[in-house]
CHARMM-style PDB file with segment names, atoms N, HN, CA, C and O in Angstrom:
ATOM      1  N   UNK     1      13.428  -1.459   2.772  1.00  0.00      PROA
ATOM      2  CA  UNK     1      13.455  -1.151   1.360  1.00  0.00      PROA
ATOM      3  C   UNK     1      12.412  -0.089   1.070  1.00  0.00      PROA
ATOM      4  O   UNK     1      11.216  -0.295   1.274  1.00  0.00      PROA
ATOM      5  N   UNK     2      13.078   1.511   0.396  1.00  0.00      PROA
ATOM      6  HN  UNK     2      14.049   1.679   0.230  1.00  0.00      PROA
ATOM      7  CA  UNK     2      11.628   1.758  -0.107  1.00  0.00      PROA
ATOM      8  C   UNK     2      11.341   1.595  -1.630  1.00  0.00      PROA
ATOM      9  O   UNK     2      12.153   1.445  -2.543  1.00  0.00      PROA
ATOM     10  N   UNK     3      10.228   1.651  -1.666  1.00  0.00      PROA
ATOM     11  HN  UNK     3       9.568   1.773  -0.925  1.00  0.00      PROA
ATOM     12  CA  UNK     3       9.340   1.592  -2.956  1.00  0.00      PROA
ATOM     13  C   UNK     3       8.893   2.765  -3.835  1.00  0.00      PROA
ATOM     14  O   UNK     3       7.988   3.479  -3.403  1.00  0.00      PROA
ATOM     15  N   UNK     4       9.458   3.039  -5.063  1.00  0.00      PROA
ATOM     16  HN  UNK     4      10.193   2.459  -5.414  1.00  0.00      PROA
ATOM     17  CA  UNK     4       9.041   4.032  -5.665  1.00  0.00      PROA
ATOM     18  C   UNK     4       7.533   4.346  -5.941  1.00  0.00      PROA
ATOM     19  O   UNK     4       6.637   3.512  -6.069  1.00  0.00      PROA
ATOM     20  N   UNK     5       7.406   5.924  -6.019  1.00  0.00      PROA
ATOM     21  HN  UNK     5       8.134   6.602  -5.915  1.00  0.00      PROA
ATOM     22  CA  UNK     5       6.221   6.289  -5.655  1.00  0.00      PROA
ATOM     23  C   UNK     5       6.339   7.631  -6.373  1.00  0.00      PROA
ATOM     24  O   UNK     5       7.134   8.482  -5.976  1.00  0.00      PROA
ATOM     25  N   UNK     6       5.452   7.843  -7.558  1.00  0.00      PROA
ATOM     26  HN  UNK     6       4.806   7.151  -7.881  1.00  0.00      PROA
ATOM     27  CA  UNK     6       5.282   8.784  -7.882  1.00  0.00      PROA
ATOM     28  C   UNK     6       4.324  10.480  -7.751  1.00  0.00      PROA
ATOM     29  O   UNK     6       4.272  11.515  -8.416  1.00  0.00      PROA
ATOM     30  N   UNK     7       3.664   9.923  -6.432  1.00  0.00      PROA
ATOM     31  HN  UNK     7       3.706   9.082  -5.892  1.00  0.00      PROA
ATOM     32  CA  UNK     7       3.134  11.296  -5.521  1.00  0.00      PROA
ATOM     33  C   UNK     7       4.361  11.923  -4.285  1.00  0.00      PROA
ATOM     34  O   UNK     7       4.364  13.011  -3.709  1.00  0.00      PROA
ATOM     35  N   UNK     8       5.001  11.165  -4.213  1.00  0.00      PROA
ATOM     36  HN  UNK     8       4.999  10.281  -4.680  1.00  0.00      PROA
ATOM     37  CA  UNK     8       5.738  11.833  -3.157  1.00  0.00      PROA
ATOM     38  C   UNK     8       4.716  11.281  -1.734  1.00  0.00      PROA
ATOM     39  O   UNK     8       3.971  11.997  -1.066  1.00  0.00      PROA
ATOM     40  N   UNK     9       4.825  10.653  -1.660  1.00  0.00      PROA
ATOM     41  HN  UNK     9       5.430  10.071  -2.203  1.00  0.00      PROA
ATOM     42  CA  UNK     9       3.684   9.682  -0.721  1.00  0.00      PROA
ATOM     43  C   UNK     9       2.033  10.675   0.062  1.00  0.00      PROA
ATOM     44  O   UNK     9       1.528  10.661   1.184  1.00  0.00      PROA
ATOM     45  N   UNK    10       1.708  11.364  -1.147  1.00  0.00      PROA
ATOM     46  HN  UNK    10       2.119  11.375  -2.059  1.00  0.00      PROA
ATOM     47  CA  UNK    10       1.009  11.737  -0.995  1.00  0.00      PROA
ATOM     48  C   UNK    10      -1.057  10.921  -1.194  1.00  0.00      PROA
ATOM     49  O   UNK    10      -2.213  11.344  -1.196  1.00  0.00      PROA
ATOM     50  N   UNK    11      -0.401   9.764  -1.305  1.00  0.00      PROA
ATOM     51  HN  UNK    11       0.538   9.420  -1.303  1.00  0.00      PROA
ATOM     52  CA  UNK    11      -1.535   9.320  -2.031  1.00  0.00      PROA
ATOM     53  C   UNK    11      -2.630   9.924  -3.197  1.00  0.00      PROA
ATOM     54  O   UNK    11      -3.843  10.028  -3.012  1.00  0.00      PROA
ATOM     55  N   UNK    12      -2.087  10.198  -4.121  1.00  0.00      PROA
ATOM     56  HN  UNK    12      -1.102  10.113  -4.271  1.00  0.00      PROA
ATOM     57  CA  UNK    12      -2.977  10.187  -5.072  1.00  0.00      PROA
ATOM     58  C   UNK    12      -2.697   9.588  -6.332  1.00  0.00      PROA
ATOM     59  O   UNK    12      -3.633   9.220  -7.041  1.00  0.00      PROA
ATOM     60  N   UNK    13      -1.737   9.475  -6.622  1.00  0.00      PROA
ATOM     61  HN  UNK    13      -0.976   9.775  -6.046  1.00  0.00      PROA
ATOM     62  CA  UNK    13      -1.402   8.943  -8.086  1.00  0.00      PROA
ATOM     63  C   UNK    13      -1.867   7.243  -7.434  1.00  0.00      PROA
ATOM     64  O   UNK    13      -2.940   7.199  -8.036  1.00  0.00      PROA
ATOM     65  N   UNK    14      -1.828   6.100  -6.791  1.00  0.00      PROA
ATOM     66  HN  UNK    14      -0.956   6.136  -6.303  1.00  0.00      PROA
ATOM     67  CA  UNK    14      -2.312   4.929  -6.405  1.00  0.00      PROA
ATOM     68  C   UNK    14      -0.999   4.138  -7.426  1.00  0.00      PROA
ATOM     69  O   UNK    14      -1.449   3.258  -8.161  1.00  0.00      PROA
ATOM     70  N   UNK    15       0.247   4.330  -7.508  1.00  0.00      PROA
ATOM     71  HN  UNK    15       0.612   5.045  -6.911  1.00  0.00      PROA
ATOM     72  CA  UNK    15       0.784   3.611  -8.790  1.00  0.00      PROA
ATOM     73  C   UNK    15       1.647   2.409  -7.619  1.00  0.00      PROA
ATOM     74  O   UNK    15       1.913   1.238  -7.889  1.00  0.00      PROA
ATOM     75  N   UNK    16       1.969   3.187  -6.215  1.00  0.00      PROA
ATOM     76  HN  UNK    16       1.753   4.138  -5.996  1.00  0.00      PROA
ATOM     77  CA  UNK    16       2.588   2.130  -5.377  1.00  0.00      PROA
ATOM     78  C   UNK    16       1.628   0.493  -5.063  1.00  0.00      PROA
ATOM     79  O   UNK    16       1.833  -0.330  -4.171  1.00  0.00      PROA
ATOM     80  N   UNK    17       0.818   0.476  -5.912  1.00  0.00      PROA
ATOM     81  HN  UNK    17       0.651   1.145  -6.637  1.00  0.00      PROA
ATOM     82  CA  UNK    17      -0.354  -0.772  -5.358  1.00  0.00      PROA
ATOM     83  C   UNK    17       0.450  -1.999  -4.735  1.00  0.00      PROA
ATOM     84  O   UNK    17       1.306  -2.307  -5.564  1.00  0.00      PROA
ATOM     85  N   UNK    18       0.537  -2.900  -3.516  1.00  0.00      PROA
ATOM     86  HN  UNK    18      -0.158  -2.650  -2.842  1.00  0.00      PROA
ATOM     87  CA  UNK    18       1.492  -3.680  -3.886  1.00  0.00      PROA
ATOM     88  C   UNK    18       0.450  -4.211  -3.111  1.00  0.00      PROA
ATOM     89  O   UNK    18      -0.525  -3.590  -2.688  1.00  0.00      PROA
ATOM     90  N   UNK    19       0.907  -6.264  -2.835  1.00  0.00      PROA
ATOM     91  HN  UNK    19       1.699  -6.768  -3.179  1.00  0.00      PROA
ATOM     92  CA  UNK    19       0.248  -7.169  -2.761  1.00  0.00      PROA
ATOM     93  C   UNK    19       1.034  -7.546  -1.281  1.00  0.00      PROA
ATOM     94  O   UNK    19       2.238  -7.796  -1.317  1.00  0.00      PROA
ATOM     95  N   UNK    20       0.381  -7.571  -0.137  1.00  0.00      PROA
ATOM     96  HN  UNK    20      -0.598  -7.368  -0.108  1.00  0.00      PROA
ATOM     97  CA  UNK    20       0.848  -8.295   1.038  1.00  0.00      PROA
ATOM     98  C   UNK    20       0.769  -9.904   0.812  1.00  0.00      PROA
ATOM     99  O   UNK    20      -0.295 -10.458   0.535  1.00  0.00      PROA
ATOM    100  N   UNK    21       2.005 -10.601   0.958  1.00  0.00      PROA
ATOM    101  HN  UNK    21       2.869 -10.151   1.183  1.00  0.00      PROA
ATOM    102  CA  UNK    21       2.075 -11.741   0.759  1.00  0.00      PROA
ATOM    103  C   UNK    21       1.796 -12.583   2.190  1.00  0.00      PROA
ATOM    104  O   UNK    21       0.974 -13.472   2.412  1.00  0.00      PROA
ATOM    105  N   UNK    22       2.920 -11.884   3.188  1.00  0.00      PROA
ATOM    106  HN  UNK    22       3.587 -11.161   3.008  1.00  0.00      PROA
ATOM    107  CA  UNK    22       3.105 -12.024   4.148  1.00  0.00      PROA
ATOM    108  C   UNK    22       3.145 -11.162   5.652  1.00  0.00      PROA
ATOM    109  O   UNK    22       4.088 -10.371   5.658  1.00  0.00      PROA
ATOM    110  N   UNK    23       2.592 -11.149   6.515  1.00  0.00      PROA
ATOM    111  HN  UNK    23       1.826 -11.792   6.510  1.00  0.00      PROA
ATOM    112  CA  UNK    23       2.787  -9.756   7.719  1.00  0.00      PROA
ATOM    113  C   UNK    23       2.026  -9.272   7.509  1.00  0.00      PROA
ATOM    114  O   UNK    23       2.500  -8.390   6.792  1.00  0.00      PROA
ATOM    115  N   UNK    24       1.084  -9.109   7.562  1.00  0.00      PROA
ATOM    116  HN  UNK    24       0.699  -9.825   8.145  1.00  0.00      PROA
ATOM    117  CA  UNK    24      -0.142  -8.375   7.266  1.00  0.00      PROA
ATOM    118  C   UNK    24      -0.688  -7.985   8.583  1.00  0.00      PROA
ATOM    119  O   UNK    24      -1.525  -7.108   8.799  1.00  0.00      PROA
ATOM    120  N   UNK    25       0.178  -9.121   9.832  1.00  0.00      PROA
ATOM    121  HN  UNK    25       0.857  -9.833   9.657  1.00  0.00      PROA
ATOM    122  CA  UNK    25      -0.129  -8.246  11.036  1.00  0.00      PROA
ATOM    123  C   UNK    25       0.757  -7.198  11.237  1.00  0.00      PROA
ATOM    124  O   UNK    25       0.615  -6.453  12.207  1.00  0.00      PROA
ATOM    125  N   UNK    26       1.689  -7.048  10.403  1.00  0.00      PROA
ATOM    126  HN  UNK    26       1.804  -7.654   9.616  1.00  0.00      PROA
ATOM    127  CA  UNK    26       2.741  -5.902  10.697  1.00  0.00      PROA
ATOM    128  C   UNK    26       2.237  -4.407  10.139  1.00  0.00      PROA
ATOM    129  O   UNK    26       2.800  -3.352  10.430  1.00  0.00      PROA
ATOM    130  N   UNK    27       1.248  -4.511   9.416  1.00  0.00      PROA
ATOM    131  HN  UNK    27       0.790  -5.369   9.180  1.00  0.00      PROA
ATOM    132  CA  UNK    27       0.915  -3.195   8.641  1.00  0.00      PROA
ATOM    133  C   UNK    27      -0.374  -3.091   9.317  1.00  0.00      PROA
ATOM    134  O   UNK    27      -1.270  -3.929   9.417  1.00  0.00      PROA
ATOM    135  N   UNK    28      -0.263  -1.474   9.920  1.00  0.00      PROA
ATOM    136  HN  UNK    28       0.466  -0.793   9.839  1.00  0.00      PROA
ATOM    137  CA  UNK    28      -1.011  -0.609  10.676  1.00  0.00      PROA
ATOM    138  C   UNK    28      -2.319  -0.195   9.580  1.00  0.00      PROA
ATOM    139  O   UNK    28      -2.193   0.109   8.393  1.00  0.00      PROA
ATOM    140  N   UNK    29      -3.532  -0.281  10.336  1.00  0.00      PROA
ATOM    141  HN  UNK    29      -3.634  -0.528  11.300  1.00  0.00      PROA
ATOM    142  CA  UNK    29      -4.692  -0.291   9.482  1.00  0.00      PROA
ATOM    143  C   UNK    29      -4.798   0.897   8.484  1.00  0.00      PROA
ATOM    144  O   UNK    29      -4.062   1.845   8.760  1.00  0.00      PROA
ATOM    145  N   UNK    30      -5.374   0.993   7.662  1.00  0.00      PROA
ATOM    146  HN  UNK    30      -5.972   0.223   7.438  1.00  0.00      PROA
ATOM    147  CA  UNK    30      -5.615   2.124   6.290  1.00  0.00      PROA
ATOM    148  C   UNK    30      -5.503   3.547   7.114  1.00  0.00      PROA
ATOM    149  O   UNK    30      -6.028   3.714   8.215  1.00  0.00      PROA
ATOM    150  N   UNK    31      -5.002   4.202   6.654  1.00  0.00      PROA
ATOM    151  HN  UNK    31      -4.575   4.066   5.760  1.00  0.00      PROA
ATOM    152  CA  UNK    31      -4.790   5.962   6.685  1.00  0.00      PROA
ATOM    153  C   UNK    31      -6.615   5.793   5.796  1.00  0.00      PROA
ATOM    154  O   UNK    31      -7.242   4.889   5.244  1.00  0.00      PROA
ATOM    155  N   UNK    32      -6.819   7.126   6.091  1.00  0.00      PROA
ATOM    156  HN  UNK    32      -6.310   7.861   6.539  1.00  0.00      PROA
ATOM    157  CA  UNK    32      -8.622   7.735   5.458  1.00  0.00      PROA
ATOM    158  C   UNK    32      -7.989   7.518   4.171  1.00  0.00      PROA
ATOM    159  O   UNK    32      -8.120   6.432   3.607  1.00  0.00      PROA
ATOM    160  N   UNK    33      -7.115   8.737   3.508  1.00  0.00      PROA
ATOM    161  HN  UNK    33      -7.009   9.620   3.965  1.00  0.00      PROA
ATOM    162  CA  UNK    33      -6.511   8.631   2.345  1.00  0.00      PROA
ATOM    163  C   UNK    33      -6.544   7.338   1.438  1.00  0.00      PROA
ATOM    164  O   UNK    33      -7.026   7.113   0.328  1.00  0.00      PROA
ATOM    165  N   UNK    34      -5.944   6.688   2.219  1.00  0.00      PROA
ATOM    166  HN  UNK    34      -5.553   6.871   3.120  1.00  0.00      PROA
ATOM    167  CA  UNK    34      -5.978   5.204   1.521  1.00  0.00      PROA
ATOM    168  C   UNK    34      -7.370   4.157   1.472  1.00  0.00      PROA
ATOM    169  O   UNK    34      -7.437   3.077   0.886  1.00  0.00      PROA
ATOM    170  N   UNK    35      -8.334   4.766   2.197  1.00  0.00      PROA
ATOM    171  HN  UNK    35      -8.279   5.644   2.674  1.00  0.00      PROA
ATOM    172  CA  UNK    35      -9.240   4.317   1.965  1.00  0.00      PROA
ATOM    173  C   UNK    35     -10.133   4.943   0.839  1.00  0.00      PROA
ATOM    174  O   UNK    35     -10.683   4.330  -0.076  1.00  0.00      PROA
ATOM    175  N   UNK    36     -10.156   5.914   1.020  1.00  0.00      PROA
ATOM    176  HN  UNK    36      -9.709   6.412   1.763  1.00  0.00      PROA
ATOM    177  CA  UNK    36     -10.640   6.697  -0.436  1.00  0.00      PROA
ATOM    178  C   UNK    36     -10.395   6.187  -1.648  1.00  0.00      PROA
ATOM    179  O   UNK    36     -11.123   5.787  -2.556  1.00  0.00      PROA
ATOM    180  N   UNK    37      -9.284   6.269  -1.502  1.00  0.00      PROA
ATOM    181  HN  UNK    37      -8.693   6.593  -0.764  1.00  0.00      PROA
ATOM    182  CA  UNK    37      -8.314   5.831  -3.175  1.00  0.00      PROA
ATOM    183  C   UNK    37      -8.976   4.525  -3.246  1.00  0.00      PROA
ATOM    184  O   UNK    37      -9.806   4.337  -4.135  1.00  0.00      PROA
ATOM    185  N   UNK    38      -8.576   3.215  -2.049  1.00  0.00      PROA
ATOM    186  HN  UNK    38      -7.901   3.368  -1.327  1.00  0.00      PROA
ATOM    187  CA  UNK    38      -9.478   1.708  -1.980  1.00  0.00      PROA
ATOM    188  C   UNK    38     -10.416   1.362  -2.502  1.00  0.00      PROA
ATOM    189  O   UNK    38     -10.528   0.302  -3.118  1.00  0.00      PROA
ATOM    190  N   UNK    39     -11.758   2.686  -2.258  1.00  0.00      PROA
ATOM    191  HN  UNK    39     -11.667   3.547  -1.757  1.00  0.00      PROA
ATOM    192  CA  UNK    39     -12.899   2.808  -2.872  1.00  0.00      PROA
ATOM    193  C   UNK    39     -12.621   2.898  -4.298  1.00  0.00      PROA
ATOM    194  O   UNK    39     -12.836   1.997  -5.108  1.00  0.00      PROA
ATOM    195  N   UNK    40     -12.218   3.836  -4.507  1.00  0.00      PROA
ATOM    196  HN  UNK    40     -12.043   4.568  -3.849  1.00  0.00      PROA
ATOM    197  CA  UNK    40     -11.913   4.367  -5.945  1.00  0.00      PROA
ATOM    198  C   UNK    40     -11.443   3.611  -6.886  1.00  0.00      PROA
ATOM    199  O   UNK    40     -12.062   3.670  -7.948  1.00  0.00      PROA
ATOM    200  N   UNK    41     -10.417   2.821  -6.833  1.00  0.00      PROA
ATOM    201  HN  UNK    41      -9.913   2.773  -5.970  1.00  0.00      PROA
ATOM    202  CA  UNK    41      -9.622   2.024  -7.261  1.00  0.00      PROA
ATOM    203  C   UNK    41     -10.155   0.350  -7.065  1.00  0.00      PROA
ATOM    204  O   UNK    41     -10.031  -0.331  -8.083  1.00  0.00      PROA
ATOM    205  N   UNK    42     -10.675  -0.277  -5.962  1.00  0.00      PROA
ATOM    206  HN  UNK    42     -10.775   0.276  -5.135  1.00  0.00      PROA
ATOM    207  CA  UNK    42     -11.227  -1.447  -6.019  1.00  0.00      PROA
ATOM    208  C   UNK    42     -10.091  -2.050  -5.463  1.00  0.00      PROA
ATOM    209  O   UNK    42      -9.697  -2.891  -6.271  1.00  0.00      PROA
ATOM    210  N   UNK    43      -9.368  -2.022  -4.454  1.00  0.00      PROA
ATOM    211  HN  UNK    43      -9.689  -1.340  -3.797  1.00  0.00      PROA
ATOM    212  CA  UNK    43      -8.179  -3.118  -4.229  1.00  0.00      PROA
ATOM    213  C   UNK    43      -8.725  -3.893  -3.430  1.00  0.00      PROA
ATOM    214  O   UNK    43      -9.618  -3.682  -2.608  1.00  0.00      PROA
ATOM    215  N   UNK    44      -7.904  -5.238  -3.807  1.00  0.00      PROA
ATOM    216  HN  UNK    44      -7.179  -5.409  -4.475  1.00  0.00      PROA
ATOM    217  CA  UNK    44      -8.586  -6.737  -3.372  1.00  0.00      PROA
ATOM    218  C   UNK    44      -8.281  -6.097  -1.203  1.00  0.00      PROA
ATOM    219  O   UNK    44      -7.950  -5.078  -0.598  1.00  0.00      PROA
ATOM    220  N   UNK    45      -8.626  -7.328  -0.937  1.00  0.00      PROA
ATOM    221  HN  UNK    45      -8.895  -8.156  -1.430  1.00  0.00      PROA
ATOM    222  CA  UNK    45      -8.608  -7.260   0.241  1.00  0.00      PROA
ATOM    223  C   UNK    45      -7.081  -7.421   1.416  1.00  0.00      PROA
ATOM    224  O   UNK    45      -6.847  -7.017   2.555  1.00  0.00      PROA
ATOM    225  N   UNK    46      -6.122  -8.419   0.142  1.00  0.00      PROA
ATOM    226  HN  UNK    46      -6.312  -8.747  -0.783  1.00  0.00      PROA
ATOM    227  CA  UNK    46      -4.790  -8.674   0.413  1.00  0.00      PROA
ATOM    228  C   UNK    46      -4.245  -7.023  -0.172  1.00  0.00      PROA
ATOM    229  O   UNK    46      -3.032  -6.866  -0.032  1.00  0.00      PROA
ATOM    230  N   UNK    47      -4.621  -6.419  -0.483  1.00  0.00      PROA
ATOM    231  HN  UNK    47      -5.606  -6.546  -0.597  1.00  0.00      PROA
ATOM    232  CA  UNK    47      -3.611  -5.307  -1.321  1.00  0.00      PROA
ATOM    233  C   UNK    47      -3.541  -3.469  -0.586  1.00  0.00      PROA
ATOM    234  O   UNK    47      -4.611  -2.986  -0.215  1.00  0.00      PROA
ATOM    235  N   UNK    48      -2.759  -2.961  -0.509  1.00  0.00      PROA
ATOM    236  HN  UNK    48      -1.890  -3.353  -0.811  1.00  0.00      PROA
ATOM    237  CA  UNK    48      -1.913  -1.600   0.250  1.00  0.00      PROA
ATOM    238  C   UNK    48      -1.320  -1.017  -0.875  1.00  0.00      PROA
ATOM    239  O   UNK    48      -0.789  -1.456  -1.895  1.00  0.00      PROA
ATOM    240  N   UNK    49      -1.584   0.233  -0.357  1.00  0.00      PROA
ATOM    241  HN  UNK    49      -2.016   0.590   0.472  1.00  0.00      PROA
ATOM    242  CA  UNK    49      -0.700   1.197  -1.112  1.00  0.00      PROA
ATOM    243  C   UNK    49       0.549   1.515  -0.435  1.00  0.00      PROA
ATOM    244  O   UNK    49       0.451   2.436   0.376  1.00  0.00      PROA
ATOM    245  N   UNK    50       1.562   1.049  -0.548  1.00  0.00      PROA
ATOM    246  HN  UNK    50       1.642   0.301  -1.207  1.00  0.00      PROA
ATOM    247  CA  UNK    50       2.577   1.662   0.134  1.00  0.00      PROA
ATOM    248  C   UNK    50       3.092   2.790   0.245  1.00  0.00      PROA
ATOM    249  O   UNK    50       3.782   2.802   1.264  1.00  0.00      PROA
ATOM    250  N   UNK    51       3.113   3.753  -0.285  1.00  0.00      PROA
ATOM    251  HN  UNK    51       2.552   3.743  -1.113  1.00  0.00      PROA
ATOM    252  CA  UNK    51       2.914   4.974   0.790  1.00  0.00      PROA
ATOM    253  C   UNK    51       1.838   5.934   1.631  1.00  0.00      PROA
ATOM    254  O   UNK    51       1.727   7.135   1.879  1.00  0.00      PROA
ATOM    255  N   UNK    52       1.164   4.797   1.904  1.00  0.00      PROA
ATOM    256  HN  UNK    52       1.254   3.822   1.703  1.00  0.00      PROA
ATOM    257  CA  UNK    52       0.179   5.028   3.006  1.00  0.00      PROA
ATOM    258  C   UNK    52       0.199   3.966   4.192  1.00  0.00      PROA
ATOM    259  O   UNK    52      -0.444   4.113   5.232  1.00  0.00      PROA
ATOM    260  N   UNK    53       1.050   2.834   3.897  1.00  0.00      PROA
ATOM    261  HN  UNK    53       1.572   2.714   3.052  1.00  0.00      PROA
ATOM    262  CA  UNK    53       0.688   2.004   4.578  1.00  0.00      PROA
ATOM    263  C   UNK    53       1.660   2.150   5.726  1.00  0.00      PROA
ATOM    264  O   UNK    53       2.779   2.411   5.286  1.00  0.00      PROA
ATOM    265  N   UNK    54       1.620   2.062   7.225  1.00  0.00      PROA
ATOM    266  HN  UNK    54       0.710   1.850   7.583  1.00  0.00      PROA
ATOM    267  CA  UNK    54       2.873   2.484   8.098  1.00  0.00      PROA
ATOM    268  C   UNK    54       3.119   0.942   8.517  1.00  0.00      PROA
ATOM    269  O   UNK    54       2.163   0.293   8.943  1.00  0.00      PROA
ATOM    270  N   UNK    55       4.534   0.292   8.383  1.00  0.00      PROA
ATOM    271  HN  UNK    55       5.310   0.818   8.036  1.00  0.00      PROA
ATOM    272  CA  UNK    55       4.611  -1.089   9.119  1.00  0.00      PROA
ATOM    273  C   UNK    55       5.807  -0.964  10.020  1.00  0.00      PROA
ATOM    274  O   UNK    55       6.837  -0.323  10.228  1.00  0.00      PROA
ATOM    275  N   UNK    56       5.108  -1.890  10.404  1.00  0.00      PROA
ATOM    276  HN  UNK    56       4.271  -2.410  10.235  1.00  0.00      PROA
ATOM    277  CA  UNK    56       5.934  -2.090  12.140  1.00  0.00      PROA
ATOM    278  C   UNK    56       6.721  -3.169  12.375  1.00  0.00      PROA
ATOM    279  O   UNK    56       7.262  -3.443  13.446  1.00  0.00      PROA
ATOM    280  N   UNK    57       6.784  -3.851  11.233  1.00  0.00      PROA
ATOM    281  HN  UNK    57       6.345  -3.628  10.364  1.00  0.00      PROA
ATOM    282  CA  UNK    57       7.842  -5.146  11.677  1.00  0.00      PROA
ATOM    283  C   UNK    57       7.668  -5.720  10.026  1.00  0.00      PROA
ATOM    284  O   UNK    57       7.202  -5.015   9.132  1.00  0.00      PROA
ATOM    285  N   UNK    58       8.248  -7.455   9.790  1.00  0.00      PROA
ATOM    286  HN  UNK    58       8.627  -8.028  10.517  1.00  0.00      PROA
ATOM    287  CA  UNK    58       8.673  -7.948   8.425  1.00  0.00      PROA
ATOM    288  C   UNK    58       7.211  -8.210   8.134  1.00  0.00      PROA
ATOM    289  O   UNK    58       6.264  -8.621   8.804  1.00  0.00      PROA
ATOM    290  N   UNK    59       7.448  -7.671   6.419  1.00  0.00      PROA
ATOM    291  HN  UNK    59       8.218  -7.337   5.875  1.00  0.00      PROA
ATOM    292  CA  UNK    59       6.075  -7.837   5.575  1.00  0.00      PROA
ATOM    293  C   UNK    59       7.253  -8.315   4.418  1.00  0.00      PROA
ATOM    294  O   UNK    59       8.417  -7.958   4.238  1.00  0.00      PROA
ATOM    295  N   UNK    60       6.466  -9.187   3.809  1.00  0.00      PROA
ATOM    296  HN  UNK    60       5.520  -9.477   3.956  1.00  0.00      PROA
ATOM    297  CA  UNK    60       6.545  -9.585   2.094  1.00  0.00      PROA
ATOM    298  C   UNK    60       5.465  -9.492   1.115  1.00  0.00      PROA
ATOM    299  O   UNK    60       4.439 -10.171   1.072  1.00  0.00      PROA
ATOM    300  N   UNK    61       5.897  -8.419   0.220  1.00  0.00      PROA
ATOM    301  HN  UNK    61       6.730  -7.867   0.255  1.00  0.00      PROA
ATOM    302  CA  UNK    61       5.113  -7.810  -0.543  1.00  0.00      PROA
ATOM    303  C   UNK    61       5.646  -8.098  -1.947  1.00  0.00      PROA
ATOM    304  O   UNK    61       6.838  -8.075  -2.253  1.00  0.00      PROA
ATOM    305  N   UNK    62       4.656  -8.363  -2.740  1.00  0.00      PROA
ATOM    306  HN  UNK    62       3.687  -8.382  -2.491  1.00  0.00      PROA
ATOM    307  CA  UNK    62       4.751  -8.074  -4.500  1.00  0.00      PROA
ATOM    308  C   UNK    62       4.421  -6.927  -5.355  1.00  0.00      PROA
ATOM    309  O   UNK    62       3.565  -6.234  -4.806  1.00  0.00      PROA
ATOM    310  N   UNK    63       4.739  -6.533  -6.349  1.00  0.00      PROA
ATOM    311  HN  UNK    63       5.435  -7.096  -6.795  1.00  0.00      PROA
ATOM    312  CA  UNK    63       4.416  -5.172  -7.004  1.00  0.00      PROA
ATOM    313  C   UNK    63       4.097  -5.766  -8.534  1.00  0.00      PROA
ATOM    314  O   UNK    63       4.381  -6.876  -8.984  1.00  0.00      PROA
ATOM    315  N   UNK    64       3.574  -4.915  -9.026  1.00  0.00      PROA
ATOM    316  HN  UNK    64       3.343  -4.013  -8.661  1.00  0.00      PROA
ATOM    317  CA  UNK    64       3.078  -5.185 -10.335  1.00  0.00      PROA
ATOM    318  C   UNK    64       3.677  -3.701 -11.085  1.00  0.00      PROA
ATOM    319  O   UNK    64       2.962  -3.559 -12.077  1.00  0.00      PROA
ATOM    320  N   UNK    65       4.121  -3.191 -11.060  1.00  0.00      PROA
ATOM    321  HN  UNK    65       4.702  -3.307 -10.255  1.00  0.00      PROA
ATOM    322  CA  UNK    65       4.892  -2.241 -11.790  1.00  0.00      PROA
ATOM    323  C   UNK    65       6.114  -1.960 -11.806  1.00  0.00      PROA
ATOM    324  O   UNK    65       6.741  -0.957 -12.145  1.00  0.00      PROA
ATOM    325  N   UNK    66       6.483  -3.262 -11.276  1.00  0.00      PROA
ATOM    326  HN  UNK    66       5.974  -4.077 -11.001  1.00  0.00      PROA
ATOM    327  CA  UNK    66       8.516  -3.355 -11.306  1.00  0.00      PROA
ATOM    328  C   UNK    66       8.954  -3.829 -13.001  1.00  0.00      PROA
ATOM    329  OT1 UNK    66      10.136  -3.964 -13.319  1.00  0.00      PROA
TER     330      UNK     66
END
């Protein structure tokens, strides 16, 4: 499934925020990018930006801007 994203997965707009519920071993550690924004923004420790985040197998995720 993808997830709308209003940078063009460039990371900067941060609007993809979503919440790993589940698989969290499936998602490949922070891009720099996404750590920047992390800083910037304050995301909990469960939480990814999805278009930064690269996964490799099943994740269940929540969004707050659906």
């Amino acid at each position: 499934m993808h997830l709308g994203r209003a940078c063009r997965g460039a990371g900067v707009c941060a609007a993809c925020r979503v919440k790993v519920l589940a698989g969290r071993e499936h998602v490949a550690p922070p891009t720099p990018e996404e750590v920047r924004l992390a800083r910037r923004r304050r995301l909990a420790p469960d939480e990814r930006y999805a278009c930064q985040a690269h996964v490799t197998g099943d994740v269940t995720v929540t969004t707050s801007y659906w």
